[in-house]
N, CA, C and O atoms as a GROMACS GRO file, in nm:
protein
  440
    1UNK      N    1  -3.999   1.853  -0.501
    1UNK     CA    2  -3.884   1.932  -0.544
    1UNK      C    3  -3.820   1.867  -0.666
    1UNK      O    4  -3.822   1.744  -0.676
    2UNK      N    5  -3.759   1.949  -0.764
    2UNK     CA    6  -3.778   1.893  -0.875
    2UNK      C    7  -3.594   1.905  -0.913
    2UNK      O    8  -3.535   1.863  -1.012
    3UNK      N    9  -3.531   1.986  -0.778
    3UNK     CA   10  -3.402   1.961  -0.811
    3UNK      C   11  -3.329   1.828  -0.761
    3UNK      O   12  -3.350   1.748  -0.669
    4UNK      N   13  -3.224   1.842  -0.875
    4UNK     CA   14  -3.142   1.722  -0.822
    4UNK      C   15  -3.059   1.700  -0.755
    4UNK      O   16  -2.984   1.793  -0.727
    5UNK      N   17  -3.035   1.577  -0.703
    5UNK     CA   18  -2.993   1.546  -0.548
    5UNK      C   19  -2.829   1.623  -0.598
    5UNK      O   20  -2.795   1.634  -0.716
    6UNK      N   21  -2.763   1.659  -0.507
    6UNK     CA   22  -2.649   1.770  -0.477
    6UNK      C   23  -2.560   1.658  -0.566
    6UNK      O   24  -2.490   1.684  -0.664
    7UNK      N   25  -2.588   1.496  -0.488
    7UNK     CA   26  -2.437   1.372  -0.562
    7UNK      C   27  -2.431   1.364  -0.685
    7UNK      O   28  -2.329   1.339  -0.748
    8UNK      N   29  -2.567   1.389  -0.743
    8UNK     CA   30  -2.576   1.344  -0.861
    8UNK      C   31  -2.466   1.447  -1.018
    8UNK      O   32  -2.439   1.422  -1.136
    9UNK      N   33  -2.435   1.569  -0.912
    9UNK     CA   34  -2.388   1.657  -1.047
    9UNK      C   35  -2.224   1.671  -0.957
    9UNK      O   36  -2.156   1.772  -0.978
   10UNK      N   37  -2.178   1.573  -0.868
   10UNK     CA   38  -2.082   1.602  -0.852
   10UNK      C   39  -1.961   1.543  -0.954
   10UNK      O   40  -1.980   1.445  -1.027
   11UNK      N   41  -1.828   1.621  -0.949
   11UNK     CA   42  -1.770   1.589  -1.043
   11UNK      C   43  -1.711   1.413  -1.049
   11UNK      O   44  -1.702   1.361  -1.161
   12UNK      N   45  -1.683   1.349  -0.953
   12UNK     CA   46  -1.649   1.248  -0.926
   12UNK      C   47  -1.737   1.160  -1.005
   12UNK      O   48  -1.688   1.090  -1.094
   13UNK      N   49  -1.892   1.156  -0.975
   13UNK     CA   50  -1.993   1.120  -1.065
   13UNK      C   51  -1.992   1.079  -1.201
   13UNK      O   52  -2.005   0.976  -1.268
   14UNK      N   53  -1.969   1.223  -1.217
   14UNK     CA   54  -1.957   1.236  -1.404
   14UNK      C   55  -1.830   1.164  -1.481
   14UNK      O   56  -1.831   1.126  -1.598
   15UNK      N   57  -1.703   1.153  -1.372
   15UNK     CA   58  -1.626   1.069  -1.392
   15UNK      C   59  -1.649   0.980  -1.404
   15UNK      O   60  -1.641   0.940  -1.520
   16UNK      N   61  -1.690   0.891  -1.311
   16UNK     CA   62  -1.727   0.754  -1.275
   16UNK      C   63  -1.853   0.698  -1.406
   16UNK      O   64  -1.868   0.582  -1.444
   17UNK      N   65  -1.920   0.805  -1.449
   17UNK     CA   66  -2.022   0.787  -1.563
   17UNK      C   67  -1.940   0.753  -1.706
   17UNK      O   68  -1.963   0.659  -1.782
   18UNK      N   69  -1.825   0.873  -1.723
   18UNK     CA   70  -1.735   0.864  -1.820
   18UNK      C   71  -1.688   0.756  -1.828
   18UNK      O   72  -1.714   0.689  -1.928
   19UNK      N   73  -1.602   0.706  -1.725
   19UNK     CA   74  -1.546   0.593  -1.726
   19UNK      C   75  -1.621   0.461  -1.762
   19UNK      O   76  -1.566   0.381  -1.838
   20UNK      N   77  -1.713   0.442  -1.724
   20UNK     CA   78  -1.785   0.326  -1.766
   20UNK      C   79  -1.857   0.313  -1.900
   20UNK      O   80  -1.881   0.212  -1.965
   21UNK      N   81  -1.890   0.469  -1.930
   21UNK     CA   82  -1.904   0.477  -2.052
   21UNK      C   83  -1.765   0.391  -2.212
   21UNK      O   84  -1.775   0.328  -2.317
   22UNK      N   85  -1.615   0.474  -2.090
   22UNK     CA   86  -1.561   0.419  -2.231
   22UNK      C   87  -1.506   0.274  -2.209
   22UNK      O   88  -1.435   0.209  -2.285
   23UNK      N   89  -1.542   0.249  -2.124
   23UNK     CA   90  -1.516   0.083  -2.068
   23UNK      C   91  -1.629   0.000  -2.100
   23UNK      O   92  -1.638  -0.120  -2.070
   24UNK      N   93  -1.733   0.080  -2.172
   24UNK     CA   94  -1.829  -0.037  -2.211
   24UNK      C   95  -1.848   0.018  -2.386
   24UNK      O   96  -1.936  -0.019  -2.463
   25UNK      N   97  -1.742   0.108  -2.414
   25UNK     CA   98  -1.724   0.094  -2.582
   25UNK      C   99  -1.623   0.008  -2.599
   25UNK      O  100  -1.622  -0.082  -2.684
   26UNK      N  101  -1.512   0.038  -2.500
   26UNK     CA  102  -1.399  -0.102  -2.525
   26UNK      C  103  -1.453  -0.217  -2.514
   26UNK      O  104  -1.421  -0.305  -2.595
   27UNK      N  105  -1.520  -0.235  -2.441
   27UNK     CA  106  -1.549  -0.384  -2.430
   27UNK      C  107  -1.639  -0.394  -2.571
   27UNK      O  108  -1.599  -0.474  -2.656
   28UNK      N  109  -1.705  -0.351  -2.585
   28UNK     CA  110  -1.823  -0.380  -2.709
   28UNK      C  111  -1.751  -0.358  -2.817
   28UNK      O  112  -1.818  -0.348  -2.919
   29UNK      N  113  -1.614  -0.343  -2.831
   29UNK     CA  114  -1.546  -0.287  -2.988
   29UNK      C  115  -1.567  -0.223  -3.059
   29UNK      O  116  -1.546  -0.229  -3.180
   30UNK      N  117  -1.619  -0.141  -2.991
   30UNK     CA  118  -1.661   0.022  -3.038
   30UNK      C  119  -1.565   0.111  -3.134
   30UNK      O  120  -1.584   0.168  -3.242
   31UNK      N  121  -1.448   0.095  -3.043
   31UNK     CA  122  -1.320   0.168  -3.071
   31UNK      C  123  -1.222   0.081  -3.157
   31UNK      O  124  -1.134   0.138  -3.220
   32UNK      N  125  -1.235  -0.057  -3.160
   32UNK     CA  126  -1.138  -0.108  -3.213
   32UNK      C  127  -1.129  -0.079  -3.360
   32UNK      O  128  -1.237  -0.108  -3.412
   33UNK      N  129  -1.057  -0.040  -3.431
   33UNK     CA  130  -1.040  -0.005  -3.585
   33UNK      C  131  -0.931  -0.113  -3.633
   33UNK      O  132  -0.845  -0.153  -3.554
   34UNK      N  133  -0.938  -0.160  -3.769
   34UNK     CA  134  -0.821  -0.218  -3.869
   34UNK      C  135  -0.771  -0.045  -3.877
   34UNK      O  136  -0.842   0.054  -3.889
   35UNK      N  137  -0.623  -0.055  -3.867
   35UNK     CA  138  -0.550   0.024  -3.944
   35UNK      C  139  -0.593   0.072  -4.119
   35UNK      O  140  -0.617   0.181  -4.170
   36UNK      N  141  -0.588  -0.102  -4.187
   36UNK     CA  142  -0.648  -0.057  -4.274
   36UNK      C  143  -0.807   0.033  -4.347
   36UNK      O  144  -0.832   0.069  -4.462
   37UNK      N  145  -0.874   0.042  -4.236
   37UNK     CA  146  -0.992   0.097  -4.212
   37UNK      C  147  -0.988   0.268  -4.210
   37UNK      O  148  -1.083   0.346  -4.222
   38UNK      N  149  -0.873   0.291  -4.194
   38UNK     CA  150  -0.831   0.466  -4.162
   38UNK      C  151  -0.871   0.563  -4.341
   38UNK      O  152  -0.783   0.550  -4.426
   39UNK      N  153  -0.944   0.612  -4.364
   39UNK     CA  154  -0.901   0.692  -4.526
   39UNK      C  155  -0.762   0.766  -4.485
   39UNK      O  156  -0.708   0.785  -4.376
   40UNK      N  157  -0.733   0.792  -4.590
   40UNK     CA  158  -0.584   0.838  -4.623
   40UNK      C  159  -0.603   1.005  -4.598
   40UNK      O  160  -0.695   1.068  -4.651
   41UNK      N  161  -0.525   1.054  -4.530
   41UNK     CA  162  -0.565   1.223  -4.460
   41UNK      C  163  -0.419   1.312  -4.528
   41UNK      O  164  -0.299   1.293  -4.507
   42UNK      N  165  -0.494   1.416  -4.619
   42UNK     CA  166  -0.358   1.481  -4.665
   42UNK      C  167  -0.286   1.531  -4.569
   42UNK      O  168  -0.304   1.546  -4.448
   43UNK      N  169  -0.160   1.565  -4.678
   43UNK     CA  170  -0.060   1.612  -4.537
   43UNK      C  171  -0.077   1.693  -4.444
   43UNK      O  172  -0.074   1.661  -4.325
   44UNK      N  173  -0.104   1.858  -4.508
   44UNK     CA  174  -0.163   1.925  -4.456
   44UNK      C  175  -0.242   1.903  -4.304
   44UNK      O  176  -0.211   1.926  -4.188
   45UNK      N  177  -0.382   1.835  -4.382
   45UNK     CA  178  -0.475   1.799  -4.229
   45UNK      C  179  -0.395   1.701  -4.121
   45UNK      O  180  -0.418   1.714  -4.001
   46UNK      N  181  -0.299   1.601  -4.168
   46UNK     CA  182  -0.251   1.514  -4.073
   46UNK      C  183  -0.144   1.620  -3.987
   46UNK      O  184  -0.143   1.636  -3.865
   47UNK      N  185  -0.050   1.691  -4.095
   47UNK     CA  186   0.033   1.788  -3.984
   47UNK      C  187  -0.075   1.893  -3.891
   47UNK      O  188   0.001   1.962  -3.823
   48UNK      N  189  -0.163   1.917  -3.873
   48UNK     CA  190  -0.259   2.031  -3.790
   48UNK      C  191  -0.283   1.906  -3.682
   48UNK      O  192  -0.251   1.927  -3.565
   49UNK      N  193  -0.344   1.767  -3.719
   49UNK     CA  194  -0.403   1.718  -3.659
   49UNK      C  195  -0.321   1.635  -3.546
   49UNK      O  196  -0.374   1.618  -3.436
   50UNK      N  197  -0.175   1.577  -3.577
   50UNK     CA  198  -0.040   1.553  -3.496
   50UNK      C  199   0.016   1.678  -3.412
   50UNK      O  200   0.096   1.658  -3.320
   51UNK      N  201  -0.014   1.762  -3.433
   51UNK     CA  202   0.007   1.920  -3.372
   51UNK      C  203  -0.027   1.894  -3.291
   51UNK      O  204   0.041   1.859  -3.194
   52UNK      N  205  -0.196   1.901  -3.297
   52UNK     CA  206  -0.360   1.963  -3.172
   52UNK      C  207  -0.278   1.760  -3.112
   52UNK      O  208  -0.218   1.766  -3.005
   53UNK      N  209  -0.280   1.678  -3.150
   53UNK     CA  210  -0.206   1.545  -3.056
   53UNK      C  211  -0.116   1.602  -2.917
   53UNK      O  212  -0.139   1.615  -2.797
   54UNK      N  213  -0.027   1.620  -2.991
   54UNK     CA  214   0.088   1.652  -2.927
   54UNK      C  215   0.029   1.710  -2.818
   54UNK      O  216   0.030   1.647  -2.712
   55UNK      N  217  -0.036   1.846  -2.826
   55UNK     CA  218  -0.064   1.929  -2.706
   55UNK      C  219  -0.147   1.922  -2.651
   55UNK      O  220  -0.192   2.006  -2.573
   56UNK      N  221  -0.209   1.762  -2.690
   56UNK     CA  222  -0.357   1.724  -2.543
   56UNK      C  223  -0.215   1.641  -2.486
   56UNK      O  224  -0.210   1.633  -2.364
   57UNK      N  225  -0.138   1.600  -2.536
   57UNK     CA  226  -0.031   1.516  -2.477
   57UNK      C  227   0.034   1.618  -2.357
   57UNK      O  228  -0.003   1.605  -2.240
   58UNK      N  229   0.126   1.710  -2.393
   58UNK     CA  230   0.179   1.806  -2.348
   58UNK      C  231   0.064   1.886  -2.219
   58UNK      O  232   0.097   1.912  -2.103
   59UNK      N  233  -0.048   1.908  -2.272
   59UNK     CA  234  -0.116   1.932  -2.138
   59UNK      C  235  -0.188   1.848  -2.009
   59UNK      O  236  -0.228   1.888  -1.899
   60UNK      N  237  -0.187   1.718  -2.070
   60UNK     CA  238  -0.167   1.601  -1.941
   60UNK      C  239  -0.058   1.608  -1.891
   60UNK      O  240  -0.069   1.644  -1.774
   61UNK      N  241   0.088   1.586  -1.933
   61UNK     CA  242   0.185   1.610  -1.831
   61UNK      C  243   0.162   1.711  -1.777
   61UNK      O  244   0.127   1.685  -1.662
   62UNK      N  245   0.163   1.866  -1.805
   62UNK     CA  246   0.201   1.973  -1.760
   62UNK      C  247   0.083   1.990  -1.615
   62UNK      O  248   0.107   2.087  -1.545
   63UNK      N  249  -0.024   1.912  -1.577
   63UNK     CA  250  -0.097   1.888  -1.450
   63UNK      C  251   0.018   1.880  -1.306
   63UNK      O  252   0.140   1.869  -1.292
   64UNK      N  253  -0.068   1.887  -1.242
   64UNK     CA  254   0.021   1.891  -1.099
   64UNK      C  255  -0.024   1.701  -1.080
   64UNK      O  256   0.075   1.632  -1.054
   65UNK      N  257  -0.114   1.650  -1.088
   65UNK     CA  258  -0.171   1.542  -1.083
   65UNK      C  259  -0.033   1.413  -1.170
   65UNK      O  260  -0.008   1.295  -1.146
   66UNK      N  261   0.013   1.491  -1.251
   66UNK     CA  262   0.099   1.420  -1.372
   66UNK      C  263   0.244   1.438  -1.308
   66UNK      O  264   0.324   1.344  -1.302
   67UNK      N  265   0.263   1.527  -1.274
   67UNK     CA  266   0.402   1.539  -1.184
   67UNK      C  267   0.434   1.444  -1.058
   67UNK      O  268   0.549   1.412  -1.030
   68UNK      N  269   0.307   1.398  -0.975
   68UNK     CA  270   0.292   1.367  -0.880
   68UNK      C  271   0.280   1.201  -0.936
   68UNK      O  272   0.340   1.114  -0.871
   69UNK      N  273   0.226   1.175  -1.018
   69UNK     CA  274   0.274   1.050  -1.081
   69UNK      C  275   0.396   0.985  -1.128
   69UNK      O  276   0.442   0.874  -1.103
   70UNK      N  277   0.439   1.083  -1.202
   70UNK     CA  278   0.563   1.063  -1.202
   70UNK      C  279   0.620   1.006  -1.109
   70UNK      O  280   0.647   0.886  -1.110
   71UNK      N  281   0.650   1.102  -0.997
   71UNK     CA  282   0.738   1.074  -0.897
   71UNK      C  283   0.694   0.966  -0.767
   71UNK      O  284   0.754   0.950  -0.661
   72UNK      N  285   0.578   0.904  -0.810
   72UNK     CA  286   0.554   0.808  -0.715
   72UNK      C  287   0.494   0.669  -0.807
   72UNK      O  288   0.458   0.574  -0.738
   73UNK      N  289   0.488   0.661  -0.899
   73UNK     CA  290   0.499   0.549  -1.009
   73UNK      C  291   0.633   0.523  -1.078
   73UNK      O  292   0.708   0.603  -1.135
   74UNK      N  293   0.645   0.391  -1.058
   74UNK     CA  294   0.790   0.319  -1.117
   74UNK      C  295   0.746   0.349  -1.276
   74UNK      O  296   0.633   0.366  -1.320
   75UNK      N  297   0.872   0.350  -1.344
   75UNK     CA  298   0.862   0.388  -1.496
   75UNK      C  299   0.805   0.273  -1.544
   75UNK      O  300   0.720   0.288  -1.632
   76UNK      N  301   0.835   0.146  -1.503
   76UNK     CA  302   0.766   0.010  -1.537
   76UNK      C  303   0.659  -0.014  -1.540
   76UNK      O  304   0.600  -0.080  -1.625
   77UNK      N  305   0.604   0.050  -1.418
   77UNK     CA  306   0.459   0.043  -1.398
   77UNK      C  307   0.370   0.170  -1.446
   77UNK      O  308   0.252   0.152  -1.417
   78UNK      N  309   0.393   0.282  -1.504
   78UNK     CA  310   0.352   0.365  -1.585
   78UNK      C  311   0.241   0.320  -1.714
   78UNK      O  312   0.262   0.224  -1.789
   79UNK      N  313   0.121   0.408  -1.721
   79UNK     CA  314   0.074   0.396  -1.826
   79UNK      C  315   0.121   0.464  -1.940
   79UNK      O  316   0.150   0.583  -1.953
   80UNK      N  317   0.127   0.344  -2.047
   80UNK     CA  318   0.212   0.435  -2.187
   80UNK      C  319   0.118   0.551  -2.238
   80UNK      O  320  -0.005   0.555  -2.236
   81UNK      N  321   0.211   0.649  -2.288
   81UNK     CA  322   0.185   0.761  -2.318
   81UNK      C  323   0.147   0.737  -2.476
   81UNK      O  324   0.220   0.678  -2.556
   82UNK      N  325   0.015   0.796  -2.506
   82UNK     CA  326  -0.072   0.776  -2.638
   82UNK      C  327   0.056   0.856  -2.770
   82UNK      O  328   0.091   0.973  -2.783
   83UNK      N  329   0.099   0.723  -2.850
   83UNK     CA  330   0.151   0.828  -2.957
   83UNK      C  331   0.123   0.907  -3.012
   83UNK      O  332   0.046   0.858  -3.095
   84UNK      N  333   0.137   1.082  -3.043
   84UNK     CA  334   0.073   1.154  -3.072
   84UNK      C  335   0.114   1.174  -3.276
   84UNK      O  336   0.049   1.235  -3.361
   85UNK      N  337   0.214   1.113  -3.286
   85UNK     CA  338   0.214   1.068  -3.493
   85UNK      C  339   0.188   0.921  -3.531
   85UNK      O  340   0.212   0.870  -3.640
   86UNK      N  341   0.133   0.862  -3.422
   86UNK     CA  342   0.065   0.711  -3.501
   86UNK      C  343  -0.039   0.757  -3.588
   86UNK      O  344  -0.152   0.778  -3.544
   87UNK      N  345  -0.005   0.779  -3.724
   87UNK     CA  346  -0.145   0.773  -3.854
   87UNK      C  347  -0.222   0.652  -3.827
   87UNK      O  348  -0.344   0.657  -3.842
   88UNK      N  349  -0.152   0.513  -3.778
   88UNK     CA  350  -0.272   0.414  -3.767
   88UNK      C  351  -0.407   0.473  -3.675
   88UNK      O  352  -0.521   0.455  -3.716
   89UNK      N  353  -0.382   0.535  -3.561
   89UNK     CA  354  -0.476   0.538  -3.492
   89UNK      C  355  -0.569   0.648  -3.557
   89UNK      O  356  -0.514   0.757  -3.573
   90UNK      N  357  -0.705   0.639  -3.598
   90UNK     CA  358  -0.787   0.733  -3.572
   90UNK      C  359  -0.853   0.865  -3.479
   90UNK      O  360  -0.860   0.875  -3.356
   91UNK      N  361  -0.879   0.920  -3.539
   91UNK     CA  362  -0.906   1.062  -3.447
   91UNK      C  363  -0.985   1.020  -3.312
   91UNK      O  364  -0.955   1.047  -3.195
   92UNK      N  365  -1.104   0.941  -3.367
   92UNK     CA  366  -1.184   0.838  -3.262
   92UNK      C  367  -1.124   0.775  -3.126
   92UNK      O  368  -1.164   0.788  -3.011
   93UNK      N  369  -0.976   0.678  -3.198
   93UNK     CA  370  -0.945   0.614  -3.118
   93UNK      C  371  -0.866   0.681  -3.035
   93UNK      O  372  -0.845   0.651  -2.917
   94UNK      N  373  -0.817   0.782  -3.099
   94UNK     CA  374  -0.697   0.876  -3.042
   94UNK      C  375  -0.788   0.935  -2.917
   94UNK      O  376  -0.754   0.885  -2.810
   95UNK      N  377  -0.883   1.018  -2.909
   95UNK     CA  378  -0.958   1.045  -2.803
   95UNK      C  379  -1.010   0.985  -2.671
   95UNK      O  380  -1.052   1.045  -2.572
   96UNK      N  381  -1.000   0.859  -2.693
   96UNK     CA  382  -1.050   0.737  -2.663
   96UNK      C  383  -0.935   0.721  -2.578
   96UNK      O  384  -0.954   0.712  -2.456
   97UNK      N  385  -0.810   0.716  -2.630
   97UNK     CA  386  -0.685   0.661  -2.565
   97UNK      C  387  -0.606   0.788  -2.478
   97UNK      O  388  -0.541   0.772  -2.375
   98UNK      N  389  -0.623   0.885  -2.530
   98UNK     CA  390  -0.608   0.978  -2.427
   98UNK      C  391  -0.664   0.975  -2.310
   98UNK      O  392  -0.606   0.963  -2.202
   99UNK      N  393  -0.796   0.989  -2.334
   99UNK     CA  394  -0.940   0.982  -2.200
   99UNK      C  395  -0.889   0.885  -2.118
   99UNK      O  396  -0.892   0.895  -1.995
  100UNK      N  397  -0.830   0.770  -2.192
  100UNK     CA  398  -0.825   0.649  -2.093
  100UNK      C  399  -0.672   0.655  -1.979
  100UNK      O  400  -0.654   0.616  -1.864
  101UNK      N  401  -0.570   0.733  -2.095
  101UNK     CA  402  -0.434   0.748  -2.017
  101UNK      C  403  -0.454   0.868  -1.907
  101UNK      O  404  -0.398   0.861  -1.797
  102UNK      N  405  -0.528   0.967  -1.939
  102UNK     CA  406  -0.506   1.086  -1.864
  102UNK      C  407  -0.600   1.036  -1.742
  102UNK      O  408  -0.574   1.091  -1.635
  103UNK      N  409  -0.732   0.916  -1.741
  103UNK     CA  410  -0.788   0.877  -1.610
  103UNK      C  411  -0.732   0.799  -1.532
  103UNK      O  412  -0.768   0.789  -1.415
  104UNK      N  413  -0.627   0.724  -1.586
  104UNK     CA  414  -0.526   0.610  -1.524
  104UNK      C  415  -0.464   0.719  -1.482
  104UNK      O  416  -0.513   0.758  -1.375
  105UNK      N  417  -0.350   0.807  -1.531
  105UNK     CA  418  -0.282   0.887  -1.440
  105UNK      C  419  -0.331   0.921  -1.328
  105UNK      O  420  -0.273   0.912  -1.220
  106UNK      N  421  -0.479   0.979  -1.354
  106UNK     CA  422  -0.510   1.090  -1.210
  106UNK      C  423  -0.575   0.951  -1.126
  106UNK      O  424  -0.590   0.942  -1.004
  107UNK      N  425  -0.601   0.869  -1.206
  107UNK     CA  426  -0.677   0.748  -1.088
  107UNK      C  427  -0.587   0.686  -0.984
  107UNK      O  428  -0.636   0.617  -0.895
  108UNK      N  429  -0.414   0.715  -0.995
  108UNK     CA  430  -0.330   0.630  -0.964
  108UNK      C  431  -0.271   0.768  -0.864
  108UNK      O  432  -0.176   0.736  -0.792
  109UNK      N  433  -0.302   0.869  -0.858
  109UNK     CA  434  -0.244   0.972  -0.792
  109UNK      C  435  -0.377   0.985  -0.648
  109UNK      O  436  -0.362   1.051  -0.545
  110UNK      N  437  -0.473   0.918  -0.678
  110UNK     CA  438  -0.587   0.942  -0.608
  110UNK      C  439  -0.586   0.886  -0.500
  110UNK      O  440  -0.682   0.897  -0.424
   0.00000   0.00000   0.00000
């Protein structure tokens, strides 16, 4: 039989794949950028691109998973929320740091 085992495509899985995936670009400095390393992005593209930020931001809170964090994580102990107008960070890293805040949230609600 040439299908695959039922565990293998479960979603937890693919998490657990993700995750190690970006835990073994962090570690390897994959992601790490110099600031000075960024090209310079006209205004234009930087205002569209702080926009589409904002509202991967705005749609991690707006989860039921994110509410539920909230209210059972001390503000101290909270993972910081990815700035969505840091120009230092790259589009790269920006993705990177989302992926990583929005799996800490739901990992800590789990």
């Amino acid at each position: 039989n040439d299908a695959p085992e039922a565990s293998e495509g479960t979603w937890e899985n693919r998490r657990e794949k993700r995750r190690k995936r970006f835990q073994n670009m962090k570690a390897t400095g994959h992601y790490s950028q110099d600031a000075t390393d960024i090209p310079e992005v006209p205004e234009g593209t930087w205002t569209s691109r702080s926009q589409k930020r904002e509202m991967e931001v705005e749609t991690v809170k707006a989860t039921g998973y994110y509410a539920q964090y909230r209210e059972i994580c001390a503000p101290d102990k909270r993972s910081k929320t990815p700035d969505p107008v840091d120009r230092s960070v790259s589009k790269r890293t920006w993705k990177y740091e989302v992926e990583r805040w929005r799996l800490d949230v739901k990992a800590y609600v789990e």
